[in-house]
C-alpha positions in Angstrom: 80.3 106.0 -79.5 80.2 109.3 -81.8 83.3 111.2 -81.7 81.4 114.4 -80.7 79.8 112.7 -77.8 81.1 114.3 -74.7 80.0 111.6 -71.9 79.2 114.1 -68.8 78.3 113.4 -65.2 76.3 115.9 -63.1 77.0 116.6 -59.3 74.8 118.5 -57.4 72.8 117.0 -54.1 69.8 119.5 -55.1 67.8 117.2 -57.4 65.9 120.0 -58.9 69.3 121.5 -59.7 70.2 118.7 -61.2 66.9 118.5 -63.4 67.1 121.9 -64.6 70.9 121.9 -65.6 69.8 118.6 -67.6 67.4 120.5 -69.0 69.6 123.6 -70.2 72.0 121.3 -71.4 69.3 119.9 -74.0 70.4 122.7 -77.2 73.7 121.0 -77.2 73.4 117.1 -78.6 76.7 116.3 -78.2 76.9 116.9 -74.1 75.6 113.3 -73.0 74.4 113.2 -69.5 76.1 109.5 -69.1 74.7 109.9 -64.6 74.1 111.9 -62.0 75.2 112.0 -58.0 74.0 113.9 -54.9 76.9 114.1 -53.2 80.8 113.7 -52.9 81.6 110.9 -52.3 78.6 109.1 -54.8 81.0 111.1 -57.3 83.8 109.8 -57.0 82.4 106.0 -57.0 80.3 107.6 -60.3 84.0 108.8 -62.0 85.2 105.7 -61.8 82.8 103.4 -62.7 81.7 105.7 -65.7 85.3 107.5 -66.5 83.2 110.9 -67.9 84.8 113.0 -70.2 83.2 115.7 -68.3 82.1 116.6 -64.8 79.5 119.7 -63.7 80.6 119.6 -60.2 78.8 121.7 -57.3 81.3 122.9 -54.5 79.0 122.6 -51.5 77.8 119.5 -50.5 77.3 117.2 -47.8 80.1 114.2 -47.1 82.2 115.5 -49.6 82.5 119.1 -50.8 83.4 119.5 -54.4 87.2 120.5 -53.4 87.6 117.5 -51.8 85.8 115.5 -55.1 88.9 117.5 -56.4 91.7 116.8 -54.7 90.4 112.9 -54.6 91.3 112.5 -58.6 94.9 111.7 -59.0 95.1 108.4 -61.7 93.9 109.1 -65.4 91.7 108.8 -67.0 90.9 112.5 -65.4 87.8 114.3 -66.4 87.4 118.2 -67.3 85.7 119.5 -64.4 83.3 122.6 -64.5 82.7 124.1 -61.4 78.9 125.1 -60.8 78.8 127.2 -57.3 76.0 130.0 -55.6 79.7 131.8 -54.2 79.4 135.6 -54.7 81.1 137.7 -57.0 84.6 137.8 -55.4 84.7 134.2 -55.5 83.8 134.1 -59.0 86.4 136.4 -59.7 89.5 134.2 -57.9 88.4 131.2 -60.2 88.1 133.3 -63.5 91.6 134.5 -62.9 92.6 131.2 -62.5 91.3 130.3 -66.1 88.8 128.1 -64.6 85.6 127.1 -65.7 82.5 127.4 -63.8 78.9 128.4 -63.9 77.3 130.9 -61.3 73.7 129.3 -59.5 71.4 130.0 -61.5 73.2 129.4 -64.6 73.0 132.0 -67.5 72.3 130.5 -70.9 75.5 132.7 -72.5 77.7 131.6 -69.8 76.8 128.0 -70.0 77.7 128.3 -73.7 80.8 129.8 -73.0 81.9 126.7 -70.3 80.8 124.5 -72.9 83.3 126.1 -75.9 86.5 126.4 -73.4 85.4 122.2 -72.4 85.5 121.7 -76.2 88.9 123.3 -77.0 90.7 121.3 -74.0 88.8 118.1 -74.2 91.3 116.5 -75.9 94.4 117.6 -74.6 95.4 116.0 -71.2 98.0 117.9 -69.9 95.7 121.0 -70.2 93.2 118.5 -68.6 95.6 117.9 -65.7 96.5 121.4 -65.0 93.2 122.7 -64.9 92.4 120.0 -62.4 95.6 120.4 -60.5 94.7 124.8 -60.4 91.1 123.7 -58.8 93.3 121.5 -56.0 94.7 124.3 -54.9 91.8 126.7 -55.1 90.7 127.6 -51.3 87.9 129.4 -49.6 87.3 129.9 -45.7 85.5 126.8 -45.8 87.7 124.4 -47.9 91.2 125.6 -46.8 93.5 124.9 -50.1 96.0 121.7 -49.4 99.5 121.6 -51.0 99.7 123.0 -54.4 99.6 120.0 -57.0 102.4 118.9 -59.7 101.1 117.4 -62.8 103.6 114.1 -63.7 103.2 111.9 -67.2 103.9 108.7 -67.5 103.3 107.5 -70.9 100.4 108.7 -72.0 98.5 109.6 -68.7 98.8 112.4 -66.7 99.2 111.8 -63.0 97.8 114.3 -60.2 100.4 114.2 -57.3 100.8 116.1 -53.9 103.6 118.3 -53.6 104.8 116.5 -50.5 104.9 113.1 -52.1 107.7 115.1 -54.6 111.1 114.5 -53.6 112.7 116.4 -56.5 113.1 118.1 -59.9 115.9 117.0 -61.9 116.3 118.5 -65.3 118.3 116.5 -67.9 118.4 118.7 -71.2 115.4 119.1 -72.1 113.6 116.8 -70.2 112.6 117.8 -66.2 111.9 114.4 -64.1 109.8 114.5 -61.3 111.5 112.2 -58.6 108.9 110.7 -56.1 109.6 107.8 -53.4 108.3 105.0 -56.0 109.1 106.2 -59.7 110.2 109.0 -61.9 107.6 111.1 -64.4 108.1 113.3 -66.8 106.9 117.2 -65.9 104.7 119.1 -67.9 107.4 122.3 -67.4 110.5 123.5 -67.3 112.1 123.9 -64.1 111.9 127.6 -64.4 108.2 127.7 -64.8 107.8 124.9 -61.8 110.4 127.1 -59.7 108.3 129.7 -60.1 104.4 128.1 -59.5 105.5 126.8 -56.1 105.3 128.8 -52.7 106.1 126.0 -50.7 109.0 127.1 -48.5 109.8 123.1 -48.5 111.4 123.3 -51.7 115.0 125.2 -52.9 117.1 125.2 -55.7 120.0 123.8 -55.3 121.4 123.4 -58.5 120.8 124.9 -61.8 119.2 121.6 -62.9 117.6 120.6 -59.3 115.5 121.9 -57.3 114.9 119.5 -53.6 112.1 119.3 -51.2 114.2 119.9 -48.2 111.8 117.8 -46.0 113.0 114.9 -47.8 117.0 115.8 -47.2 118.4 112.8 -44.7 122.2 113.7 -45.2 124.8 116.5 -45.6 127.8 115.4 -46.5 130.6 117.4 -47.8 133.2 116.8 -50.8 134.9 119.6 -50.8 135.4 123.1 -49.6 132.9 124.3 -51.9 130.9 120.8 -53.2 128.3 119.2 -50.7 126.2 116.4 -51.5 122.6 116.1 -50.6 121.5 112.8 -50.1 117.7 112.1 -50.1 115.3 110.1 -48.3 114.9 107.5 -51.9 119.1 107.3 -51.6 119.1 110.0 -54.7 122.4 111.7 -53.8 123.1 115.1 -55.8 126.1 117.7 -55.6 125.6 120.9 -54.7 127.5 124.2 -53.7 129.0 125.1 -50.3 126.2 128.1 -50.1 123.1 126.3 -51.3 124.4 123.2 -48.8 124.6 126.1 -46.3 121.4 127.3 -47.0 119.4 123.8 -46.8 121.2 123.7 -43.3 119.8 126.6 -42.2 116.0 125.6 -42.9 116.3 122.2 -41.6 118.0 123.7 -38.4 121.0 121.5 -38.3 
């Protein structure tokens, strides 16, 4: 396959919108329409038998809506997805702040260009893949109520999608923050301070200036000391942390 080929599946259960993005897509060579599916769930089966570098993704659809398409991609290889919607204005302006690519029903020739430069200068980059992926996940309307924010993991060179519930803990050694899950470790994308600071999930609290806990996953208390506690979690990771942090993971869990 030519390098500049960019392997791209459409999604969209109006055929004749299908047909017409196609057809718009036609000035650039390199965008290769690799299949097409009418609805959510035909997606997904599409992604994975054809692994696209690319997705032009419609939100609302029968079976599956295109958030749930979303939130249904969680092992690699994961495809850039560009969001095509007929959402008014406001809407448009929640995913633009979000950095997100999308294209407005019926799509403007200079915006489509513009989608197709910004999937261009992340194509290649996974982690940016990932994120982008992970910011539509959490992305909600009245009619696709957002789920758990998403944490992007890497193990080796894939990039891993995960719920924030499945996440036990954030452990920071030097340089390196480990995402601790029931089943395995992976390395995050971010430092604990950035992480600390994308999640509004009151499940999670720092306990430590290199740990930060899902407290729904706290089975014991136990103390060392007058000021030391240990936490111990529900995978048997035990860590040390102060009296007042201790106190404070007490106080949520209602013990």
């Amino acid at each position: 396959m030519n390098a500049r080929q960019i392997n791209t599946l459409i999604v969209d259960d109006e055929p004749i919108a299908r047909k017409v993005l196609r057809e718009e897509l036609i000035p650039w060579p390199e965008i290769v329409i690799a299949g097409e599916a009418e609805n959510g769930r035909e997606a997904l089966l599409q992604i994975g038998r054809l692994k696209p570098d690319l997705v032009f993704l419609d939100l609302q659809m029968p079976v599956m809506s295109g958030f749930e398409v979303v939130r249904s991609l969680t092992e690699p290889p994961l495809p850039l997805i560009v969001i095509v919607t007929a959402f008014d204005q406001h809407a448009i302006q929640a995913f633009e702040a979000g950095a997100i690519d999308y294209l407005l029903k019926p799509v403007n020739e200079a915006r489509l260009e513009k989608a197709i430069g910004r999937v261009k200068s992340v194509l290649h980059r996974p982690v940016e893949v990932a994120n982008q992926l992970a910011q539509i996940a959490s992305l909600s309307t009245p009619a696709n109520p957002a789920k758990s924010r998403r944490v992007v993991g890497r193990n080796g060179a894939d990039y891993i999608l995960l719920d924030t519930d499945e996440v036990l803990a954030f452990q920071a050694e030097r340089e390196l923050v480990w995402i601790i899950t029931a089943k395995q470790r992976l390395l995050a994308t971010q430092s604990l301070r950035a992480i600390e600071e994308r999640l509004h999930e009151s499940q999670f609290q720092r306990v430590h200036r290199n740990a930060i806990v899902n407290v729904n996953h706290v089975r014991k208390l136990s103390a060392l000391s007058s000021q030391r506690w240990c936490i111990t979690l529900s995978n048997s990771l035990q860590l040390v942390v102060a009296k007042r942090q201790a106190h404070k993971i007490r106080e949520m869990l209602q013990w």
